[in-house]
SEMAR-61520 format. One record per residue: residue in three letters; x, y, z of N, C-alpha, C in turn. Coordinates in nm, 4 decimals. Layout:
REM SEMAR-61520
ATOM,r,nX,nY,nZ,caX,caY,caZ,cX,cY,cZ
ATOM,ALA,X,Y,Z,X,Y,Z,X,Y,Z
...
//
This chain:
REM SEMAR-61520
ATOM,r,nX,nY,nZ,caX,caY,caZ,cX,cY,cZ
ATOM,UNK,2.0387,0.7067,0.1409,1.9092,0.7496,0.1877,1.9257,0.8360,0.3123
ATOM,UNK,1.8249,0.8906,0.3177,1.8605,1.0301,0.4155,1.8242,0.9444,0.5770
ATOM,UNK,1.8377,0.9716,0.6857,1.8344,0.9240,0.7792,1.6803,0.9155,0.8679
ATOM,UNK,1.6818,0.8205,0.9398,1.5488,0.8475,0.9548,1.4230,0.8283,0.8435
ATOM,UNK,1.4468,0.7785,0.7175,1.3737,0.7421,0.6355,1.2780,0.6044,0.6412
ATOM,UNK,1.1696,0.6186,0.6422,1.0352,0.5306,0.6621,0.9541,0.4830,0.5300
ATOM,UNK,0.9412,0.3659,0.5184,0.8822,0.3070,0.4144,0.7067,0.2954,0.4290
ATOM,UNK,0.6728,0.3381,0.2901,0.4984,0.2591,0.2956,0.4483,0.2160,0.1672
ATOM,UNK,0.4052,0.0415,0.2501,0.4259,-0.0104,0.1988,0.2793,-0.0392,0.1269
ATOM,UNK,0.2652,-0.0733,0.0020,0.0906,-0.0649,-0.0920,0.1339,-0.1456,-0.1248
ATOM,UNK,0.0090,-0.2528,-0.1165,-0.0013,-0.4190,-0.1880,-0.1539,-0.4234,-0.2280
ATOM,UNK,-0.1369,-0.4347,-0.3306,-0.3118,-0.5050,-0.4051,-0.2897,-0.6594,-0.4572
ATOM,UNK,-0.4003,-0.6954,-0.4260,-0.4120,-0.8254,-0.5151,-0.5563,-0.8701,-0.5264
ATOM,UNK,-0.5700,-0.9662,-0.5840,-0.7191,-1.0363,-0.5894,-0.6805,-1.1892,-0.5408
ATOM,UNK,-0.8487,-1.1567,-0.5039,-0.9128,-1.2952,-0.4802,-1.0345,-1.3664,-0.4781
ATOM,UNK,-1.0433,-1.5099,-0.4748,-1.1694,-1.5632,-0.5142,-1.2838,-1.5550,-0.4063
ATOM,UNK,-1.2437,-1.5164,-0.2397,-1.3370,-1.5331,-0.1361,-1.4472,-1.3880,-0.1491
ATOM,UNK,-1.3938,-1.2637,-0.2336,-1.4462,-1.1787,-0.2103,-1.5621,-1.0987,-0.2952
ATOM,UNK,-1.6623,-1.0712,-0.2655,-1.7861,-1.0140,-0.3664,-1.7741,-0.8536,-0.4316
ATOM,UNK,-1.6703,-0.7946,-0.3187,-1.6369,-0.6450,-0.3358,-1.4900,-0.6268,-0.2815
ATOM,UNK,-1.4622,-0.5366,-0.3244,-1.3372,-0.4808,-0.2822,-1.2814,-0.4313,-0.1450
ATOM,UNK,-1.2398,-0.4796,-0.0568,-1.1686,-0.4251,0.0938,-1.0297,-0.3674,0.0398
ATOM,UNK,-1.0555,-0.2442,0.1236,-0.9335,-0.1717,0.1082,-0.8980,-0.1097,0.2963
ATOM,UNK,-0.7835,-0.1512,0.3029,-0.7077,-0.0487,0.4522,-0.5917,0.0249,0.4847
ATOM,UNK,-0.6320,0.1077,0.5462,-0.4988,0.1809,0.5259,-0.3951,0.1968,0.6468
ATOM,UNK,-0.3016,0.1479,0.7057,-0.2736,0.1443,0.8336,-0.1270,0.2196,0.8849
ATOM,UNK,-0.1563,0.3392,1.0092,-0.0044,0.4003,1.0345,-0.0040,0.3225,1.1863
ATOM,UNK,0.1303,0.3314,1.1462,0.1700,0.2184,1.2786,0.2320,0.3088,1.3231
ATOM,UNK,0.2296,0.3201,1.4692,0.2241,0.4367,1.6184,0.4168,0.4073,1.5794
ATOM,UNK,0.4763,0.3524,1.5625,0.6005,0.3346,1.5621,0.6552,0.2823,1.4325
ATOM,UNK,0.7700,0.2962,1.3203,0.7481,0.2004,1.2220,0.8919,0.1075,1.2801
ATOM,UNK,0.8248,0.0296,1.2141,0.8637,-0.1111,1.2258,0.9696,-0.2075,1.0905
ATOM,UNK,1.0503,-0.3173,1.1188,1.1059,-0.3705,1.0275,1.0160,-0.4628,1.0317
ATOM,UNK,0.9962,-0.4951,0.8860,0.8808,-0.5469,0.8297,0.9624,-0.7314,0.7354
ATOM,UNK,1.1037,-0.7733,0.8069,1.1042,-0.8754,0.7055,1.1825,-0.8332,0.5748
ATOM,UNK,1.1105,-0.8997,0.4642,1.1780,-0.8854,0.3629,1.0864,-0.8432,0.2267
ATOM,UNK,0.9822,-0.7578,0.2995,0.8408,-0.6476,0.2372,0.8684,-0.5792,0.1556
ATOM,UNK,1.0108,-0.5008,0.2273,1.0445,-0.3461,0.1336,1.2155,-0.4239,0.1176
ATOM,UNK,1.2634,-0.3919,-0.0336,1.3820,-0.4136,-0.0627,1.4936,-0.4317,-0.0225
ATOM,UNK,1.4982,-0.3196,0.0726,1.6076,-0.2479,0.1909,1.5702,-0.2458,0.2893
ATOM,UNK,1.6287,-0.2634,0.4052,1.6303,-0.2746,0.5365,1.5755,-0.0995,0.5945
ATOM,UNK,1.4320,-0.0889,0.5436,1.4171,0.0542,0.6057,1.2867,0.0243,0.6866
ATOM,UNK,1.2480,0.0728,0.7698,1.1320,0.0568,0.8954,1.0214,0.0928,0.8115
ATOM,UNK,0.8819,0.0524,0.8087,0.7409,0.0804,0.7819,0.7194,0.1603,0.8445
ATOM,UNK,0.6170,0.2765,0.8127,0.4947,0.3321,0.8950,0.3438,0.3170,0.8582
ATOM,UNK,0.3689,0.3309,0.7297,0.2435,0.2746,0.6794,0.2179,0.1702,0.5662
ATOM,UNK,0.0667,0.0788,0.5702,0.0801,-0.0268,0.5100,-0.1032,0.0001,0.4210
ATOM,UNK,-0.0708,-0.0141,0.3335,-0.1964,-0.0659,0.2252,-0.2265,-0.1200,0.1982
ATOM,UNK,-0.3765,-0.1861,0.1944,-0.3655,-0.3197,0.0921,-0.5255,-0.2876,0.0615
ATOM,UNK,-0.5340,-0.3789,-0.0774,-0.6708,-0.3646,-0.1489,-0.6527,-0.4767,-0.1894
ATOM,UNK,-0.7636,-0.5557,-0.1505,-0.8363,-0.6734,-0.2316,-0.9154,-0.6538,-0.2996
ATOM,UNK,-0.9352,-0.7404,-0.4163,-1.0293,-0.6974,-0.5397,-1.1028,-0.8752,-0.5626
ATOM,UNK,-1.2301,-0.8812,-0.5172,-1.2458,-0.9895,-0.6283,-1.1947,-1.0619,-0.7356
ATOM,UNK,-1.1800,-1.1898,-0.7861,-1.1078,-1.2237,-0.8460,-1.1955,-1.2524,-0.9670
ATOM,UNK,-1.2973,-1.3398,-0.9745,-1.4367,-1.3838,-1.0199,-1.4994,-1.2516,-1.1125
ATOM,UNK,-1.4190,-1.1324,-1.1685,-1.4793,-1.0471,-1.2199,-1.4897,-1.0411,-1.3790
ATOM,UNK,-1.6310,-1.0103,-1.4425,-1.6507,-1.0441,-1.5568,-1.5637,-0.9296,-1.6535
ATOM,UNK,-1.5107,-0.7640,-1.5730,-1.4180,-0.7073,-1.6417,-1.3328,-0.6891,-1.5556
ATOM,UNK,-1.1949,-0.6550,-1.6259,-1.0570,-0.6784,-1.5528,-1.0672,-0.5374,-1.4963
ATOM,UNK,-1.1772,-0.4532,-1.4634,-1.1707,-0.3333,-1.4444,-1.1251,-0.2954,-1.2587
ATOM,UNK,-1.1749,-0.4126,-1.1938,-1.1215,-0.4303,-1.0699,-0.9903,-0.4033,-0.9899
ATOM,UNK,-0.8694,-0.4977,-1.0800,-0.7620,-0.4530,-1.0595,-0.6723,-0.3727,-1.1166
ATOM,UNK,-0.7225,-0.3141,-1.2259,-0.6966,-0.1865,-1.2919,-0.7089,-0.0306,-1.1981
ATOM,UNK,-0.8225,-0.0359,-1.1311,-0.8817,0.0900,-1.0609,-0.8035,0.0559,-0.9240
ATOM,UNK,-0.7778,-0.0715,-0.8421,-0.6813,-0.0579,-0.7039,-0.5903,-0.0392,-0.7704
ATOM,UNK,-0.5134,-0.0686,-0.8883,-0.3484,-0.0184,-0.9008,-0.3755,0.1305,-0.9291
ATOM,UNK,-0.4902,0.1753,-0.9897,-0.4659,0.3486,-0.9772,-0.4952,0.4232,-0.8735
ATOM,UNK,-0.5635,0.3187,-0.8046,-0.5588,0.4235,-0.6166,-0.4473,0.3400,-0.5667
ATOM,UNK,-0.3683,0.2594,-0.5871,-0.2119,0.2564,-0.5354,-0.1105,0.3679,-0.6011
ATOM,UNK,-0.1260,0.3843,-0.6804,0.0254,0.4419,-0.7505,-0.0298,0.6159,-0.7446
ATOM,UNK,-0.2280,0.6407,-0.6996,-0.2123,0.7940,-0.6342,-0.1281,0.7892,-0.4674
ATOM,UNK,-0.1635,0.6838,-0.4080,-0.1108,0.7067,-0.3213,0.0425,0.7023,-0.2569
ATOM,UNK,0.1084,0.5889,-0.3466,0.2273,0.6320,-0.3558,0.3153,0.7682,-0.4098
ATOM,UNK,0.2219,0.8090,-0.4528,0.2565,0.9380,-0.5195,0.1962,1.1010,-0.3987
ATOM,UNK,0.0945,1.0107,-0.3620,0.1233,1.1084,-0.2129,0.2235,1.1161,-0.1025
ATOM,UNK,0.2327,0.9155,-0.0569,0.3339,0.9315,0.0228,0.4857,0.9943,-0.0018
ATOM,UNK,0.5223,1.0077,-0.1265,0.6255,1.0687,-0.1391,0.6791,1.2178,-0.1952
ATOM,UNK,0.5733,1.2635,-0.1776,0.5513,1.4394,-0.1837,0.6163,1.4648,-0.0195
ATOM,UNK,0.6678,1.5910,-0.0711,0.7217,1.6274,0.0855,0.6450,1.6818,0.1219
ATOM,UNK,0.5361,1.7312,0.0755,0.3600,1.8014,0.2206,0.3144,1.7073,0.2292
ATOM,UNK,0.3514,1.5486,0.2244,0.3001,1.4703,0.3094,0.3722,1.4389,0.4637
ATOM,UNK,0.5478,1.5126,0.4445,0.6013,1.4266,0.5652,0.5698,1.5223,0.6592
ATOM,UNK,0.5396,1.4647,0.7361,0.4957,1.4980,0.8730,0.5896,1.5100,0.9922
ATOM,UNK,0.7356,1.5025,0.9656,0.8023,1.5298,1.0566,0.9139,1.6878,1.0312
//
Protein backbone atom coordinates (compact mmCIF):
# COMPACT_ATOMS: atom_id res chain seq x y z
CA UNK A 1 0.00 0.00 0.00
CA UNK A 2 1.20 3.31 -0.95
CA UNK A 3 2.28 5.41 2.02
CA UNK A 4 0.36 7.61 3.83
CA UNK A 5 -2.78 5.67 2.97
CA UNK A 6 -6.12 6.38 5.06
CA UNK A 7 -9.03 4.20 5.56
CA UNK A 8 -13.01 4.97 5.51
CA UNK A 9 -14.68 3.22 7.20
CA UNK A 10 -18.98 2.52 6.19
CA UNK A 11 -21.02 0.43 8.58
CA UNK A 12 -24.86 -0.05 8.23
CA UNK A 13 -26.95 -2.02 10.28
CA UNK A 14 -30.45 -2.17 11.77
CA UNK A 15 -32.27 -1.84 14.63
CA UNK A 16 -35.29 -2.26 16.78
CA UNK A 17 -35.07 1.35 18.81
CA UNK A 18 -35.51 3.23 15.56
CA UNK A 19 -38.76 4.65 13.54
CA UNK A 20 -36.47 6.10 10.61
CA UNK A 21 -33.24 5.89 9.39
CA UNK A 22 -30.03 8.00 10.98
CA UNK A 23 -27.32 8.30 8.85
CA UNK A 24 -23.59 10.26 9.68
CA UNK A 25 -20.91 10.98 8.10
CA UNK A 26 -17.72 11.85 10.02
CA UNK A 27 -13.91 13.31 8.92
CA UNK A 28 -11.77 13.21 11.69
CA UNK A 29 -9.34 16.47 11.83
CA UNK A 30 -6.53 13.72 12.10
CA UNK A 31 -7.00 9.93 11.15
CA UNK A 32 -6.70 7.75 13.64
CA UNK A 33 -6.04 3.82 14.47
CA UNK A 34 -9.27 2.60 14.92
CA UNK A 35 -8.61 -1.08 16.74
CA UNK A 36 -9.45 -3.89 14.81
CA UNK A 37 -12.38 -1.88 12.36
CA UNK A 38 -10.34 -1.99 9.18
CA UNK A 39 -8.39 -5.35 8.39
CA UNK A 40 -4.95 -3.79 8.35
CA UNK A 41 -3.34 -1.63 10.54
CA UNK A 42 -4.14 1.62 8.39
CA UNK A 43 -5.38 5.03 10.21
CA UNK A 44 -9.23 6.25 9.61
CA UNK A 45 -10.31 9.56 8.36
CA UNK A 46 -13.56 8.97 7.75
CA UNK A 47 -16.41 6.98 9.34
CA UNK A 48 -20.13 6.12 8.20
CA UNK A 49 -22.77 4.67 9.61
CA UNK A 50 -26.57 4.22 8.78
CA UNK A 51 -29.09 2.81 10.93
CA UNK A 52 -32.15 1.46 9.48
CA UNK A 53 -35.10 0.35 11.49
CA UNK A 54 -35.37 -3.08 12.07
CA UNK A 55 -39.36 -3.55 12.58
CA UNK A 56 -39.80 -2.96 8.71
CA UNK A 57 -42.73 -4.47 6.86
CA UNK A 58 -40.28 -4.41 3.48
CA UNK A 59 -36.68 -5.38 3.53
CA UNK A 60 -36.40 -2.25 1.40
CA UNK A 61 -34.60 -0.38 4.31
CA UNK A 62 -31.47 -2.17 4.33
CA UNK A 63 -31.27 -2.70 0.78
CA UNK A 64 -31.25 1.27 -0.03
CA UNK A 65 -28.32 2.01 3.10
CA UNK A 66 -26.16 -0.76 1.44
CA UNK A 67 -26.66 1.21 -1.92
CA UNK A 68 -25.75 4.58 -0.41
CA UNK A 69 -22.77 2.59 1.21
CA UNK A 70 -21.18 0.92 -1.69
CA UNK A 71 -21.94 4.74 -3.75
CA UNK A 72 -19.92 5.97 -1.30
CA UNK A 73 -17.29 3.70 -1.10
CA UNK A 74 -17.02 4.04 -4.56
CA UNK A 75 -16.47 7.72 -4.11
CA UNK A 76 -14.04 7.42 -1.44
CA UNK A 77 -11.86 5.60 -3.67
CA UNK A 78 -11.84 7.61 -6.91
CA UNK A 79 -8.76 9.66 -7.01
CA UNK A 80 -10.94 13.27 -7.42
CA UNK A 81 -11.85 12.43 -4.17
CA UNK A 82 -8.23 12.53 -2.54
CA UNK A 83 -7.67 15.56 -1.28
CA UNK A 84 -4.13 15.54 -0.68
Amino acid sequence: MPKNTEAANILIGQVDFLTERVMTLCRLESAALMGDLTEVAIPTRFVFVSLSPANTIEDREIWQASEIARSLAVLFSDKVCDNR
